[in-house]
N, C-alpha and C positions, 0 to 999 in steps of 0.2 A: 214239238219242234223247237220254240221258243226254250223249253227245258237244255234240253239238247243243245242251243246254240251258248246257252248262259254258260252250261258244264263245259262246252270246250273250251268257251274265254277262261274263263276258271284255270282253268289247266296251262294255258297260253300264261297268262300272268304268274301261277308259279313258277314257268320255267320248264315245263315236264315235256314241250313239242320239243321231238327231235331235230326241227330243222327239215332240208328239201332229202337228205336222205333217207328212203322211206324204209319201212322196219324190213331186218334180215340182208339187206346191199350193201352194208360198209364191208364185208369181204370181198365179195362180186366187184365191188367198185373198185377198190384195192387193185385187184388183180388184174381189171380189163384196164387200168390208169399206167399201171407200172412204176407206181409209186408212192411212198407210203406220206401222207401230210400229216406230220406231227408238231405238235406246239412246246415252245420250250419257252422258258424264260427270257426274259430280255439280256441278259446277261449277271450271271455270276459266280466266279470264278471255281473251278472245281465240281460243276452243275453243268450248265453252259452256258459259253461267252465263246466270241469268234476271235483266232487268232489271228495274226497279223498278216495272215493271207484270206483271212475271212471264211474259215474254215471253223466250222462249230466245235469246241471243246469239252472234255468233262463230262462227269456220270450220267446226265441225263440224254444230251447228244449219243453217246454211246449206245444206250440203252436204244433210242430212236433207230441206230445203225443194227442193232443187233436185233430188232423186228423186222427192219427190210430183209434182214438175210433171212432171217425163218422163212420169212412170208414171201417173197418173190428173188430170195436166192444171192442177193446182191447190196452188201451193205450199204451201196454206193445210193439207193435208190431211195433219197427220203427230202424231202423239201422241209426245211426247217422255218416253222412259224413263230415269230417270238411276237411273247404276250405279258401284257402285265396283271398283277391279279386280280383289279378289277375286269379284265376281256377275256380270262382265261375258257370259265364255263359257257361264256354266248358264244365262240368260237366253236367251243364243242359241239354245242346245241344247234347251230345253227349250220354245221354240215363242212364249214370251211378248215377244217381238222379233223384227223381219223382217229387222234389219239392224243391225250393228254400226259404229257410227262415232263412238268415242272414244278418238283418242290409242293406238293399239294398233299395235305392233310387230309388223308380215311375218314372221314366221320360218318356219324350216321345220318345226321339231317342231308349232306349233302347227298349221300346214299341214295334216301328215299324220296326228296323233294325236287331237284333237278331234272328229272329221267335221264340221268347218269348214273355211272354205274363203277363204283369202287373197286379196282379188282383185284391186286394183291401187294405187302407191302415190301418196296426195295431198298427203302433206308428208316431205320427205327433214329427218332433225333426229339430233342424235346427243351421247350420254350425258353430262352434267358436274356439276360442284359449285357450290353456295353457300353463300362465308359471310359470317359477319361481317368490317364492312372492319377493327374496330379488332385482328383477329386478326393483322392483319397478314400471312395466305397469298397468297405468289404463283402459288405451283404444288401439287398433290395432291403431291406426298412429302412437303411440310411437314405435312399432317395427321394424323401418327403419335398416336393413340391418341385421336383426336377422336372424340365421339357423333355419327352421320349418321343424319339422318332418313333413313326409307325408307319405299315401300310394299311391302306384300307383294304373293309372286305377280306381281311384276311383272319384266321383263329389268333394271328399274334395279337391283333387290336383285342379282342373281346378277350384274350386271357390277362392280357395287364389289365385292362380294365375290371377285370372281375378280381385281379388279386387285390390292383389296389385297396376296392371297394371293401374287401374283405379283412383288411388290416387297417381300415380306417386312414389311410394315408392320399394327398394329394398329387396330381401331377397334370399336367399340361401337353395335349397329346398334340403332334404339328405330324399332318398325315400328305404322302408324298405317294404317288401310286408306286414309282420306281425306287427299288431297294439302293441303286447307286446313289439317288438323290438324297436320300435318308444317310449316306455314307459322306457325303461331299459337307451334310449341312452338321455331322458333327463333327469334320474335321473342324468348318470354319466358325464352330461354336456356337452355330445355331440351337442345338440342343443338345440334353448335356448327357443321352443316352441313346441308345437305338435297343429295341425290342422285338427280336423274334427266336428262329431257332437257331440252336449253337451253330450246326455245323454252317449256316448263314453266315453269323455273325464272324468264323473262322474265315469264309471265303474274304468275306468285306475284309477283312482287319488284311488281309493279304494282301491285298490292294493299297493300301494306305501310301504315304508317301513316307511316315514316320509309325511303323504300326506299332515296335514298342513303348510309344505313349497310351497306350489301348488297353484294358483290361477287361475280361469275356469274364465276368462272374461264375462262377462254381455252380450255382442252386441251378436247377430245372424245376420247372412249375404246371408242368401239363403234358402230356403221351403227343408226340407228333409223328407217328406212320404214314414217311410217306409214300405215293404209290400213282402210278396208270390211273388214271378215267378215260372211260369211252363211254359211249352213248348207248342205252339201252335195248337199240334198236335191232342188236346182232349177236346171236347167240355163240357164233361163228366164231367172230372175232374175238369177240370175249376169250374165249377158249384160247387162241393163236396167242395174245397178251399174255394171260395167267400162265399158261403153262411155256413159255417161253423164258419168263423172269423166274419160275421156278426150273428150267434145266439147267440155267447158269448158276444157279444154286448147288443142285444136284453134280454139278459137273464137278466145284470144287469140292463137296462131299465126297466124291467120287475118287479126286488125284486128277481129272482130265483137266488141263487147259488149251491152252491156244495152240504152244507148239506141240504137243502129245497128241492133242484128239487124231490125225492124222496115223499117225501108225497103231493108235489104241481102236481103231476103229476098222483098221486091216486086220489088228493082231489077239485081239485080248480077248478072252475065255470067258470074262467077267459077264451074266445076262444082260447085267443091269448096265455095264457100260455098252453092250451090244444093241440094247434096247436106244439108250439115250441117243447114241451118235449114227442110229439110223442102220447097220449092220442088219438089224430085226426091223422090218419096219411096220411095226406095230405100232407108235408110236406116232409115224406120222399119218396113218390111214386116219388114226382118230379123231385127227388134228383137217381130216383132206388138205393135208400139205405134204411133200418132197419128202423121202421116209430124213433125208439129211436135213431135215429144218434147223434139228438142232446143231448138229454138226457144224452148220456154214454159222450160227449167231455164234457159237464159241469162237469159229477158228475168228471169226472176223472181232468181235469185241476181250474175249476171253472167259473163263468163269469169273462168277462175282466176287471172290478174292482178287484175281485180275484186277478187275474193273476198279473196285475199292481203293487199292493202293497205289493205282493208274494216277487215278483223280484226286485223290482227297487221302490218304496215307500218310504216315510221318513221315517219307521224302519227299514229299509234295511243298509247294507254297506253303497249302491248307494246316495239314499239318497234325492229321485227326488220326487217331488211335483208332481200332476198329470197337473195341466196349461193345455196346449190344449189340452191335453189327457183326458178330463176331458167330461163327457155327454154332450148331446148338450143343456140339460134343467138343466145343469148346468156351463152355462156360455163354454164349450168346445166345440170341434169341431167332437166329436165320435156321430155317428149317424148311428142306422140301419135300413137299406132299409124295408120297411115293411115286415113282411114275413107272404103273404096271398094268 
């Protein structure tokens, strides 16, 4: 017994208890709540940030909106929980979130060590600098013994530190949990870089009050996929998540978006679009969801072309090309699992 009670502390202290939801109910719970509690970031623009009616914005909100509809029908039905990156995973764990979708890095240790659970990825994006232009850096080896903003507990901290360490070079980390605060202290010269990933550092510099003083260095330094957590607890929902962020995939594979899926779902001959928008519903039996799961998260958020140039696209603030975000039959690395 005494065995037994060491091994579940054990477990407890890595992080691996799910929390009061007990294994296999975050779907059940979902459904009987009517509402989906998803955690998003604190705010950053093109991600999400609340507009000025307080109204959540941006790829990761959407994403949140476009699970309520799979999963109870209604994009409208989702309480958005903002967290910063140290709260993100005890949130999860701890039951007070059904789903994580801010800016969070696939990795493997989190994978395995958390009892969370990775599920697929919805923006490929990878680790850089910014500084001031009048500094004059073209490239990180010039930044020998520079202050870099950082967050904690995030992969941005441990990849500069590891690159630094790696090129022999110095720097001074001043670590702020909120990415806006890391943006205020280098407007006001606190530090003379901030370190994480591009498309981050594209939202921050949008915000700025003068952002052509800014400079988002070129180099990438590390793979950042990022994607959903949910808790290991449900096999279920796992399933609703992954294959949800892959229809909005498949949809712009397909030609379906927002204003189409409707008559393509009356009218088209296509299996495979007949399959996706619920026509066949095959589809959603597998899912035990609404055979229109997919149907209602398109019409309501769009496919992920959609979504992409919604938020973060070069007519946006942001201002981001799509590069490996981009189809896989077009030259990117977005690709959905067949859905047959």
């Amino acid at each position: 017994m005494r065995l037994l009670r060491r091994l579940a502390a054990g477990l407890l202290g890595l992080g691996l208890a799910a929390g009061p939801a007990a294994a296999g109910q975050t779907f059940d719970t979902i459904r009987s709540r009517g509402t989906l509690n998803c955690g998003v970031n604190v705010g950053v623009a093109g991600f999400s940030l609340p507009d000025s009616q307080g109204v959540w914005r941006g790829m990761d909100a959407d994403l949140c909106r476009g699970l309520a509809a799979a999963m109870l029908g209604d994009a409208a039905k989702v309480r958005f929980v903002p967290l910063t990156a140290v709260q993100r995973f005890t949130a999860l764990q701890s039951g007070e979130i059904d789903v994580l979708i801010r800016q969070t890095t696939l990795t493997m240790t989190r994978d395995t060590t958390l009892g969370l659970r990775m599920v697929i990825v919805n923006l490929y994006d990878g680790h850089g600098f910014m500084v001031r232009k009048d500094a004059k850096v073209t490239e990180p080896k010039e930044m020998d013994g520079m202050t870099i903003c950082l967050s904690p507990g995030t992969t941005n901290e441990l990849v500069t530190t590891d690159w630094f360490r790696a090129n022999a070079l110095r720097f001074t980390p001043l670590l702020q949990e909120r990415m806006q605060d890391n943006a205020q202290a280098l407007q006001a010269g606190r530090c003379d870089a901030i370190g994480t990933d591009a498309t981050q550092l594209a939202a921050l510099r949008s915000q700025f009050t003068q952002p052509g003083d800014f400079v988002i260095l070129p180099q990438r330094f590390s793979k950042e996929p990022y994607g959903p957590v949910v808790r290991r607890d449900d096999q279920e929902w796992f399933d609703v998540v992954r294959w949800t962020i892959s229809a909005l995939i498949q949809a712009e594979e397909l030609g379906v978006t927002s204003q189409t899926a409707e008559e393509q779902r009356r009218s088209s001959p296509n299996p495979e679009i007949r399959r996706l928008l619920g026509a066949d519903p095959v589809l959603g039996q597998a899912l035990k969801l609404d055979p229109a799961w997919a149907y209602n998260a398109i019409r309501a958020i769009g496919n992920y072309g959609e979504l992409f140039e919604r938020n973060l696209g070069p007519k946006t603030p942001i201002g981001l090309e799509r590069g490996m975000n981009r189809l896989w039959t077009d030259g990117g690395l977005m690709y959905s699992w067949p859905m047959r």
